[in-house]
Backbone as CSV, one residue per row, in Angstrom:
resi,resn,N_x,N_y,N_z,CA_x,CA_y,CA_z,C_x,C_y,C_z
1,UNK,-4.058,-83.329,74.095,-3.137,-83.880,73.123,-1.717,-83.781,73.674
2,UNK,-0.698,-84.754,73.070,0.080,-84.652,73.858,1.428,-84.206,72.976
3,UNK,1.305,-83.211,72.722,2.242,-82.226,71.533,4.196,-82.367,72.329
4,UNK,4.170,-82.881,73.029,5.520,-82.873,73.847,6.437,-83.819,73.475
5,UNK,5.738,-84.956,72.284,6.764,-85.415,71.744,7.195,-85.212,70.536
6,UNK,6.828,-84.388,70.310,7.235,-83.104,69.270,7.990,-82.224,69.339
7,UNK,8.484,-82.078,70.756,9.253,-80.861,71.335,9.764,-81.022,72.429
8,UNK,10.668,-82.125,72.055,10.868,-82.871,72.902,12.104,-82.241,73.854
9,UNK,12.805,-81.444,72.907,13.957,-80.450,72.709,13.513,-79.140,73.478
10,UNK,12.424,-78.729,73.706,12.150,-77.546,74.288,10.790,-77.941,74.927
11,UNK,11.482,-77.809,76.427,10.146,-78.121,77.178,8.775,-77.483,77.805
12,UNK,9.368,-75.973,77.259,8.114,-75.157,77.414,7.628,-74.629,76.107
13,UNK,7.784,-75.192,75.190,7.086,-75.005,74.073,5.781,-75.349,74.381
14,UNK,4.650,-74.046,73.639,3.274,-74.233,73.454,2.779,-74.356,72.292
15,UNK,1.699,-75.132,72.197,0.635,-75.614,71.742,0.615,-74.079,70.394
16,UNK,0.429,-73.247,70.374,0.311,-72.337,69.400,1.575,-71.785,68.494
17,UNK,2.943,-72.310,69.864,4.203,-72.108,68.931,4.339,-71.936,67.411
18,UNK,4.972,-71.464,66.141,4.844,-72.144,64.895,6.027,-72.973,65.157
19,UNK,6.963,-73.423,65.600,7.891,-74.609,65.993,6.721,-75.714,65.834
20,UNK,6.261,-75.860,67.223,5.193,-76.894,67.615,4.140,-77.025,66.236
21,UNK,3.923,-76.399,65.704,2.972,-76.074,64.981,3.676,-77.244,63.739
22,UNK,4.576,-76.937,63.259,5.357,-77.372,62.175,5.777,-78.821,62.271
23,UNK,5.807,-78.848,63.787,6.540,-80.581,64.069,5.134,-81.250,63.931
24,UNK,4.437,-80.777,64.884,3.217,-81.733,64.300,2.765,-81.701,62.606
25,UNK,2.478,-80.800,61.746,2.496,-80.567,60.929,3.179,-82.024,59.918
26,UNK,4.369,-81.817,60.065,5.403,-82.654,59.373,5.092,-83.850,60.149
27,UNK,5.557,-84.611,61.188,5.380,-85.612,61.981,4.324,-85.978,62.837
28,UNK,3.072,-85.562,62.768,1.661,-85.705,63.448,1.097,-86.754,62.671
29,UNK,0.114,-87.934,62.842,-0.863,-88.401,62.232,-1.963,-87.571,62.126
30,UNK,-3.116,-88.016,61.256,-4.321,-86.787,60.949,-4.925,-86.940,62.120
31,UNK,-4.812,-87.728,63.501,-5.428,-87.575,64.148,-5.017,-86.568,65.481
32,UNK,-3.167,-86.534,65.090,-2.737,-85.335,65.658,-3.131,-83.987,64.994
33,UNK,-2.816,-84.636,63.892,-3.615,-82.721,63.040,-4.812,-82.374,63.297
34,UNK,-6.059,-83.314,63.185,-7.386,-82.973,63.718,-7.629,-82.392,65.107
35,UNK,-6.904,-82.732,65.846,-6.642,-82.329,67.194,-5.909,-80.913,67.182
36,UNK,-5.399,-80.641,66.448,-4.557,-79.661,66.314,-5.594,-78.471,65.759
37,UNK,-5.877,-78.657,64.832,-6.912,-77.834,64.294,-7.816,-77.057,65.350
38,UNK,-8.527,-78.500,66.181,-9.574,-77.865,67.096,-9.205,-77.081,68.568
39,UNK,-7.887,-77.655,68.545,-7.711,-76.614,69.718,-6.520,-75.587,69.332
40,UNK,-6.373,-75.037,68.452,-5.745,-73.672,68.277,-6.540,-73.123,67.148
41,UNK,-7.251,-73.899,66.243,-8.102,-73.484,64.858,-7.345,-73.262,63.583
42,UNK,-7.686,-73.868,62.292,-6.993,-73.452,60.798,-6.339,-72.234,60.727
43,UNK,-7.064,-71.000,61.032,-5.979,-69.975,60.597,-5.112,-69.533,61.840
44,UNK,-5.038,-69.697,62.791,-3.458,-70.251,63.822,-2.620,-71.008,63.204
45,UNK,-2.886,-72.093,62.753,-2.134,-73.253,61.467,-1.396,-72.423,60.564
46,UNK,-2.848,-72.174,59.664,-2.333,-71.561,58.308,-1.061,-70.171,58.623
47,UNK,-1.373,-69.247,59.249,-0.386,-68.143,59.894,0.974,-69.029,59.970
48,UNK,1.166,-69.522,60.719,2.434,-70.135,61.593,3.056,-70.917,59.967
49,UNK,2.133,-71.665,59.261,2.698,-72.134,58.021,2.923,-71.258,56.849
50,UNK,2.490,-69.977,56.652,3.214,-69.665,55.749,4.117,-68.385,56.322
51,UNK,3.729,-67.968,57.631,4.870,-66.497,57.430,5.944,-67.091,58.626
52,UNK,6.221,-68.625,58.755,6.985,-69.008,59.470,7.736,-70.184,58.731
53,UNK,8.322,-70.027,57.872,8.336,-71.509,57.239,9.862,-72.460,57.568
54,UNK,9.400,-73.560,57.792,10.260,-74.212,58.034,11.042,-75.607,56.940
55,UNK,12.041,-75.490,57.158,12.576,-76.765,56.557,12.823,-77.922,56.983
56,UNK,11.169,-78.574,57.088,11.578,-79.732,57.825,10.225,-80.965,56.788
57,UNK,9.961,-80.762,55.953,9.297,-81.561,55.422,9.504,-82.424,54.160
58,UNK,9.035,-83.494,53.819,9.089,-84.523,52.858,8.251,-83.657,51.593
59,UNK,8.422,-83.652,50.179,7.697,-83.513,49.145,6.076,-83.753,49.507
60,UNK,5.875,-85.280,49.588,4.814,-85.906,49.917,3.926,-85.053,51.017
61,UNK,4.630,-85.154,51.982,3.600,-84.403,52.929,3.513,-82.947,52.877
62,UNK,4.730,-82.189,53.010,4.495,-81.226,52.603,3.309,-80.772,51.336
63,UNK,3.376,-81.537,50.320,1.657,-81.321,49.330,0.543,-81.636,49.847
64,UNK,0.502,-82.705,50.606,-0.473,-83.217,51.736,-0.811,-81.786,52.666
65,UNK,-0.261,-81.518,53.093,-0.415,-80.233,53.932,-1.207,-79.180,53.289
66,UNK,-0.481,-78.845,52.347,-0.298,-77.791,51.820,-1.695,-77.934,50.760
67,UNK,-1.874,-78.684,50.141,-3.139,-78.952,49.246,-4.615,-79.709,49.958
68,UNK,-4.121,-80.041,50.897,-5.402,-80.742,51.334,-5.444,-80.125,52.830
69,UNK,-4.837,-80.249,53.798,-5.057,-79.804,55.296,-5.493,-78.367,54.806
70,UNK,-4.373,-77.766,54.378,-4.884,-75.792,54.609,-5.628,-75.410,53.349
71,UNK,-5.609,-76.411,52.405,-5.954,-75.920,50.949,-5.672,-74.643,50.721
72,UNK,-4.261,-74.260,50.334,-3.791,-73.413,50.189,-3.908,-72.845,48.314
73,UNK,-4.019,-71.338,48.221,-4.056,-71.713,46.696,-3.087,-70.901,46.608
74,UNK,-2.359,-69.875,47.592,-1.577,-68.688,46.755,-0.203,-69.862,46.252
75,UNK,0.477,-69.230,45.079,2.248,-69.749,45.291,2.524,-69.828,46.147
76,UNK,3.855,-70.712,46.736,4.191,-70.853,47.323,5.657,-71.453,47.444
77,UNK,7.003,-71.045,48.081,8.306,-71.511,47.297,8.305,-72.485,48.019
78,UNK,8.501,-73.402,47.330,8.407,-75.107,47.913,10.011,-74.984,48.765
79,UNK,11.100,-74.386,48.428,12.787,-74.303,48.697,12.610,-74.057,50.659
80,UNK,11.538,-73.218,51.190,11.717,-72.525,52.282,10.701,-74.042,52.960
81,UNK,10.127,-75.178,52.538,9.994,-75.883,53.696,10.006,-77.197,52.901
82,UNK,10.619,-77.504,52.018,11.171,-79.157,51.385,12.843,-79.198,52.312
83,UNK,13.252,-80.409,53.229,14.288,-80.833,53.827,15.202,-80.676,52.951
84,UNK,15.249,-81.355,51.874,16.100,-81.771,50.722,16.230,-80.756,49.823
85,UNK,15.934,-79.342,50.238,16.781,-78.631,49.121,18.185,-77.921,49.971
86,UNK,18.346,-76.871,49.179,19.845,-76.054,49.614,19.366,-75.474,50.649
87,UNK,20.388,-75.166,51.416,19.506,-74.056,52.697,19.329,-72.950,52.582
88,UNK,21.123,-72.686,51.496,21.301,-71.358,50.848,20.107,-70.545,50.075
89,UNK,19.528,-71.729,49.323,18.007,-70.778,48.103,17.546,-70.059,49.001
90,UNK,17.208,-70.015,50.367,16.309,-68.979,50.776,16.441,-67.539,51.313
């Protein structure tokens, strides 16, 4: 897979990064995410997505993610990875 245009900004970023992890995440098709899955596995994912969180996602996908890719059930503060809130809330 070719995760490097994702990181595009840091050229030795790896594949398990939660950076890398997050760009695909947010900006991957499911066929980058499926790919993603199988070569680092869901809970590499899931880890990097919640005790790393980033602010780089849309409402939309971010629930996409979050409800369907990891099927996540704990709470979760939407403020620490929706683009469009304050930066300050967190």
């Amino acid at each position: 897979m070719n995760y490097q245009k994702y990181t595009w900004y840091n050229r030795g970023a790896k594949i398990d990064n939660p950076e890398t992890i997050h760009q695909i995440m947010s900006l991957g098709g499911l066929d980058e995410i499926r790919m993603l899955k199988q070569e680092i596995g869901i809970e590499k994912i899931r880890e990097a997505y919640l005790q790393h969180p980033k602010k780089i996602y849309s409402r939309p996908v971010f629930m996409f993610i979050n409800n369907y890719i990891l099927n996540n059930q704990e709470p979760i503060d939407e403020r620490k990875y929706l683009k469009n809130t304050a930066r300050n809330c967190i």
